[in-house]
Residue, then its C-alpha position, 0 to 999 in steps of 0.5 A: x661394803x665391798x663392791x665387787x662381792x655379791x651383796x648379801x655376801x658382802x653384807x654378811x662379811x661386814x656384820x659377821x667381823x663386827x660381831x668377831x671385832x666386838x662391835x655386837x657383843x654375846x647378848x647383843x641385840x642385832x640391827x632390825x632388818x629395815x634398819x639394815x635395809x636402809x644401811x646398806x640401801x637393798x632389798x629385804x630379801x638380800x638382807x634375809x640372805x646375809x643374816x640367814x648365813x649368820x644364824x647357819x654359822x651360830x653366829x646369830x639366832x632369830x627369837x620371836x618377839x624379840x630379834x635377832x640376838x649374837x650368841x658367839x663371836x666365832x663361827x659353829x662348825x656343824x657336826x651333822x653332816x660328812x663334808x669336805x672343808x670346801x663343801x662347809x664352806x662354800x658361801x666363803x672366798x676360801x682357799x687351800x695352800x700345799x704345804x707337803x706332800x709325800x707320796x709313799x711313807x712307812x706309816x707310824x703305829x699311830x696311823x697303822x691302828x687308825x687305819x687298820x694296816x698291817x706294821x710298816x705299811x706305807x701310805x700317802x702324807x700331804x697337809x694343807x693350809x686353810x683359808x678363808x677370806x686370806x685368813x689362815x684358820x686351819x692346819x690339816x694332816x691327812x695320811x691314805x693308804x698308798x692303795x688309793x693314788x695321791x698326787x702333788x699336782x691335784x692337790x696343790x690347786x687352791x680349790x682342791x677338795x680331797x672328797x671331790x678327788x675320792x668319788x673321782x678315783x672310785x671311792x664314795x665318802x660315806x661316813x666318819x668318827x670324829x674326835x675333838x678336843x682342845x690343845x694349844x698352838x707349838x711354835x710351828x703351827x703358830x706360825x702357821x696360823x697365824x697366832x700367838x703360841x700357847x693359843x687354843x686350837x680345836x684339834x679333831x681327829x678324823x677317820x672316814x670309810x668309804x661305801x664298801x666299808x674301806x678306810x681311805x682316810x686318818x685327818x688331823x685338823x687344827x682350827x683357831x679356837x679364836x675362830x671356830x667352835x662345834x655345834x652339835x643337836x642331840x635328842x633322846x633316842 
């Protein structure tokens, strides 16, 4: 176990790659929590922590009765709450790499239609490389209306955050439409990512409005299928 983490996260760090490596296979039964108090020799509450950041990434589910039962090798991403990629993941060692940035390009139909501007309208370009714990799991693509000023240098911090930057420049996030589906990695962004080519990737469109309703943002992401999937509760109306 890692030393210089804090403990539950480092406990969790381990049990959550044992469950990704194969160790605890879907189905599996986890260690009782006296059984890992005295593996790794801390409290009952340190280990309620490590194991509660299982069950809030789908990883693992408390039954009852029962225990506590693996039911995926990859992590849930929640489809409840507008977040940035730093807020989802706050519990993690995570990181950002800049990989372009353009200030001021004529935007594609595409992205014309998805942000309602008129034909050859400019906008800002940058995409990112996400890391979590020095793994690559995501690959962004982000275009905003070159009426909301981007720059390289507050995006090229490692802990930058583009909805953090958004409430700073006056613009509060407010809600999204997402699109999600499967594709497979090109060469490039098997490169990227770290992955073979032609490996499944969860590919999500995103577009965000701000509280006056303004479309501020149209995001491309592509996660490794190896290491994420969606979670989503629904009820009856």
């Amino acid at each position: 176990m890692k030393r210089n983490k804090v403990k539950y996260l480092a406990i969790y760090e381990e049990l959550q790659q044992q469950i990704i490596n194969g160790d605890y296979l879907v189905g599996d039964l986890m260690p009782a929590e006296p059984d890992l108090q005295k593996r790794y020799n801390v409290s009952r509450i340190t280990v309620r922590h490590a194991v509660q950041l299982l069950v809030d990434e789908g990883y693992v589910e408390r039954i009852h009765g029962v225990g506590t039962i693996v039911l995926s090798q990859k992590k849930s991403l929640q489809l409840q709450n507008l977040l940035s990629f730093s807020e989802e993941n706050k519990e993690h060692n995570i990181q950002s790499t800049l990989f372009s940035f353009e200030a001021s390009i004529p935007a594609s139909p595409l992205v014309c239609s998805q942000l309602d501007l008129p034909k050859n309208a400019m906008v800002s370009c940058h995409e990112r490389i996400r890391w979590i714990d020095e793994i690559p799991i995501g690959f962004q693509r982000v275009y905003c209306p070159s009426s909301i000023p981007l720059f390289a240098e507050e995006l090229s911090s490692v802990d930058a955050s583009l909805y953090q930057l958004f409430r700073i420049k006056g613009y509060m996030v407010k809600k999204a439409n997402e699109t999600i589906e499967s594709v497979v990695a090109n060469e490039e962004l098997a490169k990227i990512l770290k992955v073979a080519e032609n490996s499944p990737l969860l590919y999500v469109q995103r577009v965000t409005r701000d509280e006056q309703d303004r479309l501020i943002e149209y995001a491309e992401f592509f996660y490794r299928g190896d290491r994420y999937r969606y979670n989503v509760q629904l009820e009856i109306p």
